[in-house]
C-alpha positions in Angstrom: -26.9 -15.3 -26.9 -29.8 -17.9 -26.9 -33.1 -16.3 -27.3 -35.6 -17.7 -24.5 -38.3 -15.1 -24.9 -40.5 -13.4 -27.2 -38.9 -10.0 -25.5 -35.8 -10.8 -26.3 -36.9 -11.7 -30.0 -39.2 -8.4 -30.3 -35.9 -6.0 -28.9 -33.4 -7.7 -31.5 -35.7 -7.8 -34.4 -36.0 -4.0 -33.5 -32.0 -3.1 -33.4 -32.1 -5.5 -36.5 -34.4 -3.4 -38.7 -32.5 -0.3 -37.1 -29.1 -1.3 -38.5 -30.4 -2.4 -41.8 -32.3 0.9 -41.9 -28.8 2.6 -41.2 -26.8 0.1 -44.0 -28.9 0.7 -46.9 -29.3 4.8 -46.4 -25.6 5.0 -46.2 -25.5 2.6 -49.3 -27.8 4.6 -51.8 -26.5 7.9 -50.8 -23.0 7.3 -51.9 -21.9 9.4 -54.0 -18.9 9.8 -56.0 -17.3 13.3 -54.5 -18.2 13.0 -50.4 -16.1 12.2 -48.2 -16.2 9.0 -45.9 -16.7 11.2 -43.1 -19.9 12.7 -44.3 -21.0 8.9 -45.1 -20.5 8.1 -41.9 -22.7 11.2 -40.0 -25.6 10.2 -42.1 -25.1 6.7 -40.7 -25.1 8.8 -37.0 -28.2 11.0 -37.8 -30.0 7.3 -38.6 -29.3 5.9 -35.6 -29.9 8.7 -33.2 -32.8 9.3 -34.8 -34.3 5.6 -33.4 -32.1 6.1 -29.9 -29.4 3.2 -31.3 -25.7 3.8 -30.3 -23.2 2.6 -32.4 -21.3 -0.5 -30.9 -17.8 0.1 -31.9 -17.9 3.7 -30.6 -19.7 2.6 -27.2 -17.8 -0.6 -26.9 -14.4 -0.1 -28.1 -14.3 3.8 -28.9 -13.9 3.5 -32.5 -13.7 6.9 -34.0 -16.3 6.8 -36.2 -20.2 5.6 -35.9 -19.8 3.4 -38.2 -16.8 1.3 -40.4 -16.2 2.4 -43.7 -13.8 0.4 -45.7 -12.5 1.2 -49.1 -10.7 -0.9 -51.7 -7.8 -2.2 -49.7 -9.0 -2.1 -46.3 -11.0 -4.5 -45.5 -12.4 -4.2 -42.4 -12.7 -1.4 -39.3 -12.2 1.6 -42.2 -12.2 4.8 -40.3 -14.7 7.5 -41.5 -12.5 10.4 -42.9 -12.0 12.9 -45.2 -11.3 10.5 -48.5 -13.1 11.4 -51.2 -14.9 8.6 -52.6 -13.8 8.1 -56.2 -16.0 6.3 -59.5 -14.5 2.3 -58.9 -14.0 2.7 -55.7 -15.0 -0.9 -53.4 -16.7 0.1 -50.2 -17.6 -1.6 -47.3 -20.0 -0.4 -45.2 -20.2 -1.9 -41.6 -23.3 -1.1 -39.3 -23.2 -2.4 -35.4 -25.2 -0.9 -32.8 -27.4 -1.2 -29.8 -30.5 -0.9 -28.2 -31.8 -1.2 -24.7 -28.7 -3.7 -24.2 -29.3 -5.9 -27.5 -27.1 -5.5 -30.2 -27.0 -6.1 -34.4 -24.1 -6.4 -36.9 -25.1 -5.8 -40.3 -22.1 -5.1 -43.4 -22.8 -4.6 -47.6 -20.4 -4.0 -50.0 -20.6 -1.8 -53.4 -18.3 -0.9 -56.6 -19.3 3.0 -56.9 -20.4 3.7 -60.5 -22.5 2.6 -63.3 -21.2 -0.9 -64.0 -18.2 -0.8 -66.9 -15.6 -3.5 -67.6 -13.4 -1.8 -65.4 -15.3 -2.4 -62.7 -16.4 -5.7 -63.4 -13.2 -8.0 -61.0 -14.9 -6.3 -57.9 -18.5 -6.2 -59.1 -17.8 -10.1 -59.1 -15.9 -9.5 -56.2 -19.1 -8.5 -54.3 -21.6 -10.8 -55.9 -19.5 -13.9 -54.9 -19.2 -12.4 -50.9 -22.6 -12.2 -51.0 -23.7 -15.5 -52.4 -21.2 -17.1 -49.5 -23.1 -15.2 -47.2 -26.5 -16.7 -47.8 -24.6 -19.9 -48.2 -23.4 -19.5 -44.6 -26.6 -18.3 -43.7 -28.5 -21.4 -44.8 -25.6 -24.1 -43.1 -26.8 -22.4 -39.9 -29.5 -24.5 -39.0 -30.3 -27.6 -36.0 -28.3 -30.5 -36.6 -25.2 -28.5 -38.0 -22.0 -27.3 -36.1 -20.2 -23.7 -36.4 -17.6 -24.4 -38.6 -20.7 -26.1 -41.4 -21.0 -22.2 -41.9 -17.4 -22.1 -42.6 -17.3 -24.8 -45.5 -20.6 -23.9 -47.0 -18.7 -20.1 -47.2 -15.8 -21.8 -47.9 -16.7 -24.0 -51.2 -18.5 -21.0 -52.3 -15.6 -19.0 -52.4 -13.2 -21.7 -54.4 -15.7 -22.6 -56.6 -15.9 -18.8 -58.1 -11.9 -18.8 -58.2 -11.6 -17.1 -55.1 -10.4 -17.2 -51.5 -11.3 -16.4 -47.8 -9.6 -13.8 -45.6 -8.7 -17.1 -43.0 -7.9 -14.2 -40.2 -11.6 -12.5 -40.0 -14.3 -13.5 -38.4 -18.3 -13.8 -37.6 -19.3 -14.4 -34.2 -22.1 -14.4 -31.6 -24.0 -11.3 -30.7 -27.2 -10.5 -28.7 -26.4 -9.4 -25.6 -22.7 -8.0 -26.8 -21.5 -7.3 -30.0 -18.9 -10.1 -29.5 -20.2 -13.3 -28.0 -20.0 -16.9 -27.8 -18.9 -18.3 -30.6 -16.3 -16.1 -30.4 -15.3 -17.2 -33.8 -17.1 -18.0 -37.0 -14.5 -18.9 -39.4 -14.9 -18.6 -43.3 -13.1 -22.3 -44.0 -13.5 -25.2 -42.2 -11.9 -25.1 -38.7 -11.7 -28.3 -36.6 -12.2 -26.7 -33.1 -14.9 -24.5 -34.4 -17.4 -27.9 -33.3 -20.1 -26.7 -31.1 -23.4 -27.8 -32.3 -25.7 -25.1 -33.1 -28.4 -24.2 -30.9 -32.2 -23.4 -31.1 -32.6 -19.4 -30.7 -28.5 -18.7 -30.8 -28.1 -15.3 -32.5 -25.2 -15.2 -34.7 -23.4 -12.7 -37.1 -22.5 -14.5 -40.4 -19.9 -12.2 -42.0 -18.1 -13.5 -45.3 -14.8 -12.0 -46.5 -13.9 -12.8 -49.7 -10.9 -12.1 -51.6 -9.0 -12.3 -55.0 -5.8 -12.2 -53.5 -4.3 -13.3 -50.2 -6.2 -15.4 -47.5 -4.9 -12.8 -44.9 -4.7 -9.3 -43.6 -2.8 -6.9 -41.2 -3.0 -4.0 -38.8 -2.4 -0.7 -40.8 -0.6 2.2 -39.2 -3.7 4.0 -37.4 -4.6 0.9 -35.2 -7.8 0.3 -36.4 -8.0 -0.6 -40.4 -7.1 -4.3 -41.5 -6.3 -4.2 -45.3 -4.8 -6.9 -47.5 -1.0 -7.7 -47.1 -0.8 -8.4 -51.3 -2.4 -5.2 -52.4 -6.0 -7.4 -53.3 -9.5 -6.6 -53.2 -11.8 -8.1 -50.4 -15.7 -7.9 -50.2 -17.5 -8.4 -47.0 -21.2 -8.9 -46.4 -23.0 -9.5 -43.2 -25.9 -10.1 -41.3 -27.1 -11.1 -38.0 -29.3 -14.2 -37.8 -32.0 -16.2 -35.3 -31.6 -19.8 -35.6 -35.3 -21.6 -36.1 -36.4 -25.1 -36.0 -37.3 -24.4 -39.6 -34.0 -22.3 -40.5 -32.4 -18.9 -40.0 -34.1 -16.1 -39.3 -32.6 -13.3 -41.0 -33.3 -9.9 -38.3 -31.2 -7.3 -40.2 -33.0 -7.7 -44.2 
């Protein structure tokens, strides 16, 4: 989506804040003992409460309202009735929409106080998210789609780890999934459309300390690592500026 009007900026800004609201709620109340499932119906109550839908359930009838992923999933974790354990990495994945605009929002989190133990995902997480806000700030005028992909990219090898090379950001605005239909975490030759003034984009990191790929799991929804690795995913869903990314889901 390219934003044209200050409408258009007012109603994402709004599902923005609604899905960050929804992200960091879920975030600080995990606890070690609940369930997935009971995660995921505060992330419902939050939403309902401002009149959001979730995307994946409207869009693609996920079963949950929102995607939970722990420790070897990676992405599109179904809510359930795991009990969340001390070490555990979770992923917490918030789309929804609004009045027909939508926001894509993901953090992820090593359950605990911080011990050694803990310490190859706590790194884990820290690196995903400093890719992110690299990505972030290669999405600017001047720059094409896959600049977002090195800048993620070089962050990744120069903290000893990889990218997941079959996961994606994309657009979003008007869809959860639009135009560029792919925002790669590498460097991808077709990935050359120039960015655009206004384009609304979900930068989404997966970083990993394994292999560069994942598969489908048995249940048809859950992507987890084919080597038995860790990956950490952070997201968030951008306005490009003519002085920089605007950054709707903080």
């Amino acid at each position: 989506m390219i934003v044209k009007t200050q409408a258009e900026r007012d109603a994402l800004e709004c599902i923005g804040r609604i899905v960050s609201k929804t992200r960091d709620a879920m975030v600080s109340s995990v606890r070690v003992g609940m369930t997935t499932r009971e995660l995921d119906e505060i992330g419902g109550r939050i939403l309902e409460k401002y009149g959001a839908k979730s995307a994946p359930m409207i869009d693609y009838h996920f079963p949950g309202y929102t995607c939970i992923s722990v420790n070897q999933t990676v992405a599109h974790g179904i809510p359930d009735d795991y009990k969340i354990k001390s070490g555990d990495l979770i992923n917490v994945d918030v789309s929804a929409v609004l009045d027909g605009f939508y926001a894509d929002t993901g953090k992820s989190i090593v359950v605990g106080d911080p011990i050694a133990s803990h310490t190859v995902k706590q790194n884990l997480c820290r690196v995903a998210y400093e890719a992110m806000i690299a990505g972030i700030s290669a999405a600017k005028l001047g720059n094409q789609i896959n600049d977002i992909g090195i800048s993620i990219f070089e962050t990744a090898k120069k903290n000893g780890y990889t990218v997941i090379m079959n996961l994606t950001g994309h657009g979003i605005g008007r869809a959860l999934h639009e135009t560029p239909q792919a925002i790669s975490n590498y460097y991808c030759r077709s990935e050359n459309d120039k960015i655009e003034l206004g384009q609304v984009l979900a930068i989404e990191t997966f970083i990993s300390n394994g292999s560069n790929m994942v598969r489908d799991s048995s249940n048809g929804w859950a992507l987890k690592t084919i080597d038995g690795g860790f990956v950490a995913q952070f997201e968030h869903t951008i306005i490009v500026q003519e002085d920089g990314p605007a950054i709707i889901t903080l």
